[in-house]
N, C-alpha and C positions, 0 to 999 in steps of 0.2 A: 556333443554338439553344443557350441556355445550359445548362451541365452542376449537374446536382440537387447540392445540397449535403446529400450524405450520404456524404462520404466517413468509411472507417472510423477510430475514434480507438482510442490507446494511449498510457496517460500512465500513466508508468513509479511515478510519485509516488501516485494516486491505488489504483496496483495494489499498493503498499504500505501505503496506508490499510486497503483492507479489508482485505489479510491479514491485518494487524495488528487490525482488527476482528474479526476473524472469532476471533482466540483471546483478546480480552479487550474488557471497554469501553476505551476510549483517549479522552485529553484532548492540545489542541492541543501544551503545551509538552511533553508526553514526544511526541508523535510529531514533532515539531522538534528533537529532539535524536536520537530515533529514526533520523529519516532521514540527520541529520549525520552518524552510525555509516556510512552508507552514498554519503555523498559528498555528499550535497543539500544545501545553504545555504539554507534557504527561512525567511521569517519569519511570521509570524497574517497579514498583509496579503496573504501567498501561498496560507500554507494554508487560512483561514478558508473562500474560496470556494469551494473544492475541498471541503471536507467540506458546506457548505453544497448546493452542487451534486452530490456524491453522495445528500446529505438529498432534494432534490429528486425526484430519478430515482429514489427509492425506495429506496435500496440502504444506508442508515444510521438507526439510530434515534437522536435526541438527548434524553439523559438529564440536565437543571438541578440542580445541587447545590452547596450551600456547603460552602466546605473553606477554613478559616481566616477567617472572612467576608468572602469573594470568593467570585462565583459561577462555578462549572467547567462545563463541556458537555462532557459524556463522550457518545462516541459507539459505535454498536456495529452489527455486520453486521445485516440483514435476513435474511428467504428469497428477496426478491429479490437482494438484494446476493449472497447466496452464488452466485446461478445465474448472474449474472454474471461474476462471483473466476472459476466452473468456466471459461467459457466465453474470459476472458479468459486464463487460463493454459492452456487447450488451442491460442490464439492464439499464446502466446509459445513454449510447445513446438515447436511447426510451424515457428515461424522460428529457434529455437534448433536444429534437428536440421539444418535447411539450411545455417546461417550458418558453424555452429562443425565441426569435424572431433572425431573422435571423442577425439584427442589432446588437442585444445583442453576437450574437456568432463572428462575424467577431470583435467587438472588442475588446473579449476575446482571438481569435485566433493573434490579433498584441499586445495586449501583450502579450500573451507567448512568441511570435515572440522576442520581444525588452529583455525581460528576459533571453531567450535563448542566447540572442547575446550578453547582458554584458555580460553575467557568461563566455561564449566563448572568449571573448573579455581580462577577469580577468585573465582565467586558464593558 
């Protein structure tokens, strides 16, 4: 008997889209640079579908606008996207408190700390 394809997904990139939705409208090329801040090399041919496919499922709204006359698609969280973000980072919780040790998490949380405070420091 074949096994149902429903297994669960976690796609590390798309759980940066909505965050980053969720505190601003976002357009592809700042969030391609956005995620390079964070190690991703992805280019529109990668991201494109992904917000496209979050559009989908509900969880983005897409807002057309010219800005220099070229047209942008800024995009922004839903109320579905948000119950997802909840649900998706109560996911990553759970396997963050198994995976890492408590050592490991404190010195993950001073550097975001020291990250946070150049960027603050730069802006």
């Amino acid at each position: 008997m074949p096994i149902p394809n429903h297994k669960p997904r976690f796609d590390f990139v798309e759980l940066h889209i909505l965050h980053h939705a969720s505190e601003r409208s976002l357009y592809g090329l700042w969030m391609i640079e956005e995620l390079a801040e964070h190690g991703y090399k992805l280019n529109a041919s990668q991201l494109y579908p992904r917000f496209h496919r979050l559009q989908k499922r509900g969880y983005l709204n897409r807002r057309d606008q010219v800005v220099d006359g070229k047209l942008r698609k800024y995009y922004r969280i839903t109320s579905e996207g948000k119950k997802h973000l909840r649900e998706q980072k109560r996911r990553l919780m759970e396997l963050i408190s198994e995976a890492l040790s408590v050592a490991e998490l404190s010195r993950a949380l001073d550097s975001r700390r020291k990250r946070e405070e150049a960027k603050r420091l730069s802006d």
